[in-house]
N, C-alpha and C positions, 0 to 999 in steps of 0.2 A: 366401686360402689360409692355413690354420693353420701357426703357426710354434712347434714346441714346445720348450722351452729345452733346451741340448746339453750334456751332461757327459761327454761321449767321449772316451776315448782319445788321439784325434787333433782335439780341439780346436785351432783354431788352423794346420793343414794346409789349402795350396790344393792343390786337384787339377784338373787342366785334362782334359777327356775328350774327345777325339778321335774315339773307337770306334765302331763301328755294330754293327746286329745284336747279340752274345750274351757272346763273352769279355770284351770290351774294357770294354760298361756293364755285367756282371756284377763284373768286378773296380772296376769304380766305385760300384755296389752296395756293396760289400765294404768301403770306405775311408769311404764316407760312411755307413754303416750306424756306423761305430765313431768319427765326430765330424765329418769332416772338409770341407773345403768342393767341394764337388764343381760343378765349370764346366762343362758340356756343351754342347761346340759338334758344331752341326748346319746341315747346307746349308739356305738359304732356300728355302723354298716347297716343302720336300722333306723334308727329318727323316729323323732315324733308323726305317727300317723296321720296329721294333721297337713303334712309334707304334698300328701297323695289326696286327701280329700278335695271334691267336689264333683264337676259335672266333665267325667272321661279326660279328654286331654286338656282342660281347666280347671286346675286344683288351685282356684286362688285363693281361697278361704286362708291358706295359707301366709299368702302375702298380706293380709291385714292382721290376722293375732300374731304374728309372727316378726312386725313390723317394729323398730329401734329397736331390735334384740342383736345381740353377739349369738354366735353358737359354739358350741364348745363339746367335743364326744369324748365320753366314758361311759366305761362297762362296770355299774353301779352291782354288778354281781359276781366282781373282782373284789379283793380285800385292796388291790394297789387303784381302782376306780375309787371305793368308796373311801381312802384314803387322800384322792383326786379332789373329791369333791368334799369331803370335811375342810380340807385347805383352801378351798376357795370360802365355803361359806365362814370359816373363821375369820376372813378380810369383806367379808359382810355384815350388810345392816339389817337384811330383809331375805330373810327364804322362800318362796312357795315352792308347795307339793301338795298333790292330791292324789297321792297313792293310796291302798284300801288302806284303814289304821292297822298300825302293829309294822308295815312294810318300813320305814325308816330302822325302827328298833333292829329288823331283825337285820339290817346293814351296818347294826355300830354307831348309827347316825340318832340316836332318842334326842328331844328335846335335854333332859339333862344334861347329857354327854354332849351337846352341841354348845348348853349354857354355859357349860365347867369350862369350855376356853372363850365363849365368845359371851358374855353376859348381859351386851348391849344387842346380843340379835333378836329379831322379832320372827319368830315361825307362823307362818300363815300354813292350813290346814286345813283344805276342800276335801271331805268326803260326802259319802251319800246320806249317811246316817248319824253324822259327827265321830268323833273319838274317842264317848262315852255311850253308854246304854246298850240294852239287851241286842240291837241288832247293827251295833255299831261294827262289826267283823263282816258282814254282808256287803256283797257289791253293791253300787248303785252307780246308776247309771240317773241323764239330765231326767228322762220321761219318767224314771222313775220317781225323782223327787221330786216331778208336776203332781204323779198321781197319789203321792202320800200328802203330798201340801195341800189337796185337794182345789190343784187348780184344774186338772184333768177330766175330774167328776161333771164340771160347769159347763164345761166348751163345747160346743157344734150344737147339733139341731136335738131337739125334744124327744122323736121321732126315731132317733138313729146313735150308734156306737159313739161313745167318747171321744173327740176329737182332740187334734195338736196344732198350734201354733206352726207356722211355718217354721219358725224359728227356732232354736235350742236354748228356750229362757229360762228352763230350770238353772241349768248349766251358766249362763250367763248370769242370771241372780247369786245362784252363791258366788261366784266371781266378784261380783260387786259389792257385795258385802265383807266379803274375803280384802277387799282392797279398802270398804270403809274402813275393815278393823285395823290394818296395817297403818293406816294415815291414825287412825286415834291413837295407836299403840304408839307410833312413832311422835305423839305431842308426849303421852304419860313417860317417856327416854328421855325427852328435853327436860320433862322436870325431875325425873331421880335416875337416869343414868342406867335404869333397868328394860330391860327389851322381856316377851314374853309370846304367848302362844296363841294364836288365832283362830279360833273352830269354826269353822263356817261350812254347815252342812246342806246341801241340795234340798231336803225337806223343808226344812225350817225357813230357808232364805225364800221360798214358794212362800210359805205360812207369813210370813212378814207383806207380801202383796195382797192376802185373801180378805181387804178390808173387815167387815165386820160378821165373817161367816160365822163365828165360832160364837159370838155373843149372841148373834140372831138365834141359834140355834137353843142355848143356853135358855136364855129370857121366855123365849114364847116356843120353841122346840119348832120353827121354820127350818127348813133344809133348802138351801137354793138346787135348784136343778138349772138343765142347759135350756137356754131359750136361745137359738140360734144369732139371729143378729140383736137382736135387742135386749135390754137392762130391762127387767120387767118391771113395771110399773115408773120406768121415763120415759119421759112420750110430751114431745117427738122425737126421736134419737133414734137415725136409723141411716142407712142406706136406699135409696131411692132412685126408682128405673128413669134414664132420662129416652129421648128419640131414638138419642147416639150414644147411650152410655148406662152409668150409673152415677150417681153423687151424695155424698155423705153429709146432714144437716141434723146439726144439733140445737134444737130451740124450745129444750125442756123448761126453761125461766118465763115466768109469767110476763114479763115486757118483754121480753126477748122472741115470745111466741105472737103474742101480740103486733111484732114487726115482721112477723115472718106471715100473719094471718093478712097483714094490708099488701106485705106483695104478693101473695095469691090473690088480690082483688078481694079477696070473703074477712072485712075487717069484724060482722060480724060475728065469726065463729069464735074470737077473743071473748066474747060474752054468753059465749052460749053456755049454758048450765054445765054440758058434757064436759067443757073443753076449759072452763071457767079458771079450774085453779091446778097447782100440781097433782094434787091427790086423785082431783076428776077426769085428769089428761089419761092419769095410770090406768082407771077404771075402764078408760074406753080407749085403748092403746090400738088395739087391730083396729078398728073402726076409722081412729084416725091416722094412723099408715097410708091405710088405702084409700083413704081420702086426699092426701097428700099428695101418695100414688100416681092418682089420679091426673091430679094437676102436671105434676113434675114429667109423665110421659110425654105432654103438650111442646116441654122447653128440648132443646139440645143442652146438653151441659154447660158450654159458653155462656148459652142465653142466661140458662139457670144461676151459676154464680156471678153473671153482674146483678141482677137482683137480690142475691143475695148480699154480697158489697154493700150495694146500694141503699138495702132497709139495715144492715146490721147484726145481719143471723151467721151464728157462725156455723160453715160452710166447708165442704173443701172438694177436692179432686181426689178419689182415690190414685194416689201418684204410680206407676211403675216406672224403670231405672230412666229410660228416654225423657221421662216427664223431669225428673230432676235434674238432669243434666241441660234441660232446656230452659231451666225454670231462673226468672233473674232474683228473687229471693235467696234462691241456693247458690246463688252465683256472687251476691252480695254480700251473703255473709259467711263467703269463705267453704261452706258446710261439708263441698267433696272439694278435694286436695288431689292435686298431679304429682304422681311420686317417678322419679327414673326409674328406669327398670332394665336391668340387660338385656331380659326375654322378649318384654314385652313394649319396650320403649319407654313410655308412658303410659302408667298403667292409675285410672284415676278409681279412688275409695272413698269412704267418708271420713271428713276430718276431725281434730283433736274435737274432745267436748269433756267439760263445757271447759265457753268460753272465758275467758279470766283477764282485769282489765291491765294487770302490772306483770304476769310472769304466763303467759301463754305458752303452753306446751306444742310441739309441733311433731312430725312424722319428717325424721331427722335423713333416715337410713331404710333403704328398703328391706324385704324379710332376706335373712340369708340365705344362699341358693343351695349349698350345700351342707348334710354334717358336717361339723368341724370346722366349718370355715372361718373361725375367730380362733383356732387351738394355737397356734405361734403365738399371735398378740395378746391374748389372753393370760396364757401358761405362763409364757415370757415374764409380761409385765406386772400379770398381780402377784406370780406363786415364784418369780425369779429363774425358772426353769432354765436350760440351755439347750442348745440345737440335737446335743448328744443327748441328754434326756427324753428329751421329747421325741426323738427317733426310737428310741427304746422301746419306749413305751406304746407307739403305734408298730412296732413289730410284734410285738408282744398281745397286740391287739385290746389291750387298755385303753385305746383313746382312738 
């Protein structure tokens, strides 16, 4: 396995990873993307389900949350695992887990009991519902902290059921929140030498993106509803049919509409009363969709964003994977990264972010192929183990 040198950020961070599934290795993703040492403990003969995800015999989701991690197996429902894993995280700086709350406690593992030896550690702590309040014991799941966050209520068409995100951004928000709080937790260490507990709940981390839903609501008793592709009342801000395609133009700014009205040739519809200012764009949003529509059928895509370059409207190509890979933007700045790979040779993903101008983090080591495959060098070197121990103990089925 390629070992590529680290000049991160977080050089020199242990991070002990507990997590399974999506928030917990996504926010380990996160820490080890930007230097840090990332422990991953997984049950023997079992792993992180995240191992097996994806599309049949392509489970690479894997290989990118999974990526600059160690692995390391215990049986966390052994007293001689959970004593595995207390000694690792005692020569830690940083925990995550996003088990239901209460699940450390009932392993010996409470924050207390973690403090009582290690007082510099910092417990990071994805649940669905945090680790206080009436339904904090309830499972949660990513879609479900979309639809308590009320981002779920918003999405797809008017017309039709609640839609989802391609994506698992519940799960990924609290993640990244989950990882803000670790990096602030870890400046409040630098100045008093004390570490502490990170609650970062799948709802809430939702509620932190739902801009100004809850005040709209408050103020004048508005409820946003789903309006399919559109922000009601921006306009123009949409997706647009081309010959050969579709293409995404946003030129809701009053100059900025005004350059998008001269390269449709109609420089008067910039004056026209409907179309005149933000408010009147909003008023008459369908009307001028389809007017746009209109025009935009006329161009093939190409044609369409050189005019659109050309007057200043910002613009784009809806991308899929080929488009990025072909694209000399993402090729200049670095954006997908070639990682070795045993399986797969070279298997290319997207790279560290963000970018940083003095300690750039990198995708060091590819994901590990199998449980346990960090348990010698691991055990060895941080917990002092020996060959006869460590045999024991995978007889014994503890690791």
């Amino acid at each position: 396995m390629t070992f590529a040198e680290n000049n991160g950020p977080l050089k020199g961070i242990r991070v002990v990873e507990m997590g399974q599934l999506i928030a917990g290795p996504f926010c380990g993703q996160l820490l080890g993307d930007m230097g840090a040492e990332i422990i991953k403990v997984e049950p023997p003969g079992q792993g992180d389900p995240m191992r097996v995800w994806g599309r049949g015999d392509f489970p690479l989701w894997w290989e990118v949350v999974a990526r600059n991690k160690k692995a390391v197996s215990a049986d966390l429902r052994q007293p001689e695992g959970q004593a595995l894993a207390k000694a690792l995280i005692a020569k830690a700086d940083i925990l995550i887990e996003n088990f239901r709350p209460g699940t450390l406690e009932k392993w010996g593992l409470s924050p207390a009991a973690l403090h009582a030896e290690n007082p510099r550690l910092i417990i990071v702590r994805v649940s669905g519902y945090g680790q206080s309040g009436p339904y904090s014991d309830r499972a949660g799941f990513g879609g479900i902290g979309e639809a308590m966050g009320g981002w779920r209520a918003i999405v797809g068409d008017p017309d039709r059921p609640a839609s989802r995100m391609g994506v698992s951004i519940g799960d990924s928000l609290a993640a990244t929140y989950g990882c803000m709080g670790a990096l602030a937790a870890l400046r409040h260490r630098d100045q008093t030498g004390e570490g502490q507990v990170v609650d970062s709940s799948l709802y809430e981390a939702v509620l932190q993106v739902m801009e100004s839903l809850v005040p709209e609501y408050v103020a004048s008793g508005y409820v946003r509803q789903r309006s399919g592709s559109v922000l009601p009342g921006i306009a123009p801000s949409n997706v647009y049919p081309t010959s050969d395609g579709e293409y995404l133009i946003g030129a809701n700014q009053d100059t900025v509409f005004g350059r998008l009205c001269t390269a449709m040739g109609r420089p008067e519809l910039a004056k026209d009363p409907r179309y005149v200012d933000h408010v009147s764009r909003g008023k008459h949003q369908v009307e001028l969709d389809e007017l746009i529509a209109d025009w935009t059928r006329t161009l093939t895509v190409d044609e369409l964003e050189a005019l659109m370059i050309e007057h200043g409207v910002p613009a784009g190509k809806l991308y899929r994977p080929q488009d990025m890979l072909d694209d000399p933007h993402f090729a200049a700045r670095d954006a997908i990264v070639s990682v070795p790979h045993e399986r797969w040779g070279t298997l290319k993903m997207q790279n560290v972010f963000p970018k940083m101008s003095k300690t750039q983090g990198s995708v060091r080591r590819a994901a590990p192929p199998t449980i346990g495959f960090d348990n010698d060098q691991v055990y060895r070197d941080v917990l002092g183990m020996d060959a006869a121990q460590l045999a024991d103990l995978k007889a014994r089925k503890v690791i």
